[in-house]
N, C-alpha and C positions, 0 to 999 in steps of 0.2 A: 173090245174083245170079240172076237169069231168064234164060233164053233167048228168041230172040225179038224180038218188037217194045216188048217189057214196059220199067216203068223200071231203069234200072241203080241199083248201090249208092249211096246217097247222095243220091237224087233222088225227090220228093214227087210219087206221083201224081198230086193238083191240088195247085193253091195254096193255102193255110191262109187265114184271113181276116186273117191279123197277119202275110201277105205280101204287104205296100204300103209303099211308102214314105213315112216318117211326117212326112215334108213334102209329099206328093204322094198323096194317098189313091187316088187312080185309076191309079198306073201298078204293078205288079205288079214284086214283085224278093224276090231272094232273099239280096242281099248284107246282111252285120251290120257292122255299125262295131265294129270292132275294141277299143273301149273301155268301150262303152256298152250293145252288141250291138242296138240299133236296127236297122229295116231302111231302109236305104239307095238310091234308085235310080241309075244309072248317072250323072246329072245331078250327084245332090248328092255324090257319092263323092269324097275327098279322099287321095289315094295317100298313105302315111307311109311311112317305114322298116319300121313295123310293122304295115304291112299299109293297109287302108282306113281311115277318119276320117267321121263326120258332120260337118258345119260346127261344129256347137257344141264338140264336142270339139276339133274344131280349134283354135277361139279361148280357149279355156281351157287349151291345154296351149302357149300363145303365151302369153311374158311379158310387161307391160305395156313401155310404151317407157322408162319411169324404171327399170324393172329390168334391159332390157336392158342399158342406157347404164351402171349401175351394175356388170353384170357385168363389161360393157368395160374398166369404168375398172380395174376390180380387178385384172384378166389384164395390160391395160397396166401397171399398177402392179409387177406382179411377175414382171414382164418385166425391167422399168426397174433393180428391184432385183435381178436375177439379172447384170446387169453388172458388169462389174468395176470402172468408174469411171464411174458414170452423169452426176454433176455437171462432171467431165471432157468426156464429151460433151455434154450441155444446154449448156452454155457452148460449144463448137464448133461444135452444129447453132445455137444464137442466134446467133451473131457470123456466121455463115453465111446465115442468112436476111435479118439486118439489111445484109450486104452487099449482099446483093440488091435488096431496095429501096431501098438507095441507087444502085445501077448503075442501075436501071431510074429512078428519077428524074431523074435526071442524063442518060439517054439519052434523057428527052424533054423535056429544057432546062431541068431544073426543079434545086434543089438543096437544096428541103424540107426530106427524111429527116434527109441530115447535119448539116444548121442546128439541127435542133431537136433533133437528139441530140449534139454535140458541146461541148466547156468551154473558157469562156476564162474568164482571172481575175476579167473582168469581171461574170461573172453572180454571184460569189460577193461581189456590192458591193449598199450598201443602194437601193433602188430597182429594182434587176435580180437580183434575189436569187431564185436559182432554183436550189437546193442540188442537186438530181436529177440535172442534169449532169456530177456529179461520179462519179455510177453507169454513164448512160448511156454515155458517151463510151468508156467502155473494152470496149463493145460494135460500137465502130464503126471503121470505116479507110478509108482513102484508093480511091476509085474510080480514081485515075487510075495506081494504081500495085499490080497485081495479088497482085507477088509482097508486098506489108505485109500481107494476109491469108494468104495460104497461109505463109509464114516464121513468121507466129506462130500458128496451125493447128498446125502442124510442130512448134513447141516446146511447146505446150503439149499438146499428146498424148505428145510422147515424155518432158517431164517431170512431167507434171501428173495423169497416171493413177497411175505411179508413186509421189506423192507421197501422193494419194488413199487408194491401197491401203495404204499405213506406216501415216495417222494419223486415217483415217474420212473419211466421207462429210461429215458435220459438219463437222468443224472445217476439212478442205479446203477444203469452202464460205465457211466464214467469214472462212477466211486468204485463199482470193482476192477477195472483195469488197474486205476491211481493207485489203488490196494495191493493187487497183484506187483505192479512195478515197485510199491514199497519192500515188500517181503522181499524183493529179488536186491533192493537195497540194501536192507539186511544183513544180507548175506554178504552184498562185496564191500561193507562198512566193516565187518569182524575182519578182515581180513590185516586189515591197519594193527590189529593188536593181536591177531595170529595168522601169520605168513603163509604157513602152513598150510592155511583151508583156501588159499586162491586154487587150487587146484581140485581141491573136492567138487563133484558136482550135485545139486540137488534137485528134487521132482517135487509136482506137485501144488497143489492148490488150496495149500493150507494157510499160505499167505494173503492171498485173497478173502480165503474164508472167513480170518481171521478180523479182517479189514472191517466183513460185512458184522459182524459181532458189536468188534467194536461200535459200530455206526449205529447198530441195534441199540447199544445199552447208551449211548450220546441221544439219539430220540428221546428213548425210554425218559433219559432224565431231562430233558427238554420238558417232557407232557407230564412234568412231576407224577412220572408214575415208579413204585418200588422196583431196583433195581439189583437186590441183594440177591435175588434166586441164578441173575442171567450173568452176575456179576462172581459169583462164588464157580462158575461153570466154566466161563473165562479161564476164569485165576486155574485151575484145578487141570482142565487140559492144558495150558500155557506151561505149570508148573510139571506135569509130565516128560515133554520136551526137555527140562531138564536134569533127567533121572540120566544119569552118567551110564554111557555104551546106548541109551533109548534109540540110536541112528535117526534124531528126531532133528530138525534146521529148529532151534528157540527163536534162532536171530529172523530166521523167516514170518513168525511168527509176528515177534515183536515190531518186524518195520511193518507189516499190514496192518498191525491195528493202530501202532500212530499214524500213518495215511488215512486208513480207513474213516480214523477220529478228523484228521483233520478236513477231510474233505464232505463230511457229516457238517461238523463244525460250518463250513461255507455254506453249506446247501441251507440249512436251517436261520442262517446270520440274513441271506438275501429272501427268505420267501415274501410271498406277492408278484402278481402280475406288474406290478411296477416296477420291479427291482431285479425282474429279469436279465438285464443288462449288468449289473451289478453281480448278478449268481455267475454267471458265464464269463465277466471278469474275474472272478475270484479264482473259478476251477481252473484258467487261463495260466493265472499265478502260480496256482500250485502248482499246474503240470510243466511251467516252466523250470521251477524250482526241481521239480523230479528228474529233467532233464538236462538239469546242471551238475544236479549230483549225480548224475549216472556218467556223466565226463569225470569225476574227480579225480580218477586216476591220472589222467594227461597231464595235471598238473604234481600230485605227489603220490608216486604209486608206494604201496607195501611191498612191491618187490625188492624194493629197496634194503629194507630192515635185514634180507637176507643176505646178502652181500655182507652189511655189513656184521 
């Protein structure tokens, strides 16, 4: 250190000739990029966490946009999986957005969403054969009647996480689609003994819900634990359904909890890591089985009975 008018520590009597900045050759600077140690002018200086940046360094320590997106997915990913019932929820948050576009379709006269997501027996006939609805439908519910979303919301979070957690992520999933595609059975099984309702269509996710119950109260009595509280709760909404004008599907009702039973049934017959192969042949089975009887029509439709 000098006294005086002299330079202090740290500071260059003149400027060095390799005191330019090396995108600007005529403006004089003494900052370094932090990475690279370039000298930088006040123009091209890019503030970081750690300290200043050159442009180039800047774009090179930015990951392209397929890696960010890649990163994202990842974090999202193990987010998703740090849940305690994630399939629980994805089912929740769907049934929730698809309500929404149906409320909003409907509030501006239209009734699309529901049309094109909803089952009636008839599409499972040859010429309207549109199997998909047997998925969608239990995705979707009644716009005019709030609480048929939030009531099954309601159950399936308070039994459908719990169920999740017993017996994986998997085979939850599986058992509530196999559940859902039951209740949509259901529905085109009644048809054989009233002609009638091939044509009605129905919403909703109370076949599925129903499914998870079921599978609830088959654990329950697997772990001999009492089953009279969960069993009388069953019985008691099932029996609702049919209170005559209720506009409630019974029969929805009814094919999700024997799927739901049945596919409970297989989960519990193979557990162990050894007989993994054995659980996954079973659900195999039954979903074959689901998928045979969702043809049945092709062989002996109820359209028939009318005619005659």
């Amino acid at each position: 250190m000098t006294n005086g008018s002299g330079p202090a520590f740290g500071e260059r009597v003149e400027p060095g000739p390799d005191d330019v900045c090396y995108r600007h050759p005529g403006v004089r600077s003494f900052a370094l990029c932090q990475r690279c140690g370039r000298t930088i002018c006040g123009d091209c200086q890019v503030t970081s966490a750690v300290g200043v940046l050159c442009p180039e360094c800047t774009k090179e320590m930015r990951a392209p946009a397929t890696k960010r997106a890649a990163r994202s997915t990842r974090v999202a990913g193990r987010r998703i999986a740090a849940m305690d019932a994630p399939v629980t929820y994805g089912v929740m948050l769907l049934c929730a957005v698809v309500f929404v576009a149906q409320w909003l379709s409907a509030t501006f006269g239209g009734n699309e969403v529901t049309a094109a997501l909803w089952y009636a027996p008839l599409y499972s006939m040859p010429g309207v054969f549109e199997p998909w609805r047997m998925l969608t439908v239990m995705f979707t519910h009644s716009t005019g009647f709030i609480f048929h979303i939030l009531f099954n919301l309601y159950a399936l979070w308070l039994f459908g996480r719990n169920l999740e957690q017993a017996i994986g992520r998997g085979a939850f999933a599986v058992l509530y689609v196999f559940a859902g595609i039951g209740g949509s059975l259901g529905v085109m099984m009644w048809a054989y003994f009233d002609p009638q309702s091939l044509v009605y269509p129905t919403v909703g996710a109370s076949g599925a819900i129903f499914g998870v119950l079921a599978a609830t109260l088959v654990t329950m009595r697997a772990a001999r634990v009492n089953v009279t509280s969960l069993a009388v709760l069953i019985a008691i909404n099932f029996a609702i359904g049919l209170i005559p004008g209720a506009q409630i599907s019974w029969q929805a009702h009814l094919g999700g909890m024997v799927v739901g039973a049945a596919a409970m049934w297989v989960i519990l017959a193979t557990r162990g890591v050894r007989r993994r192969k054995q659980r996954v042949a079973g659900l195999v089975a039954l979903g074959a089985v689901l998928v045979l009887a969702s043809g049945a029509y092709f062989v002996v439709a109820p359209a028939a009975n009318l005619v005659a």
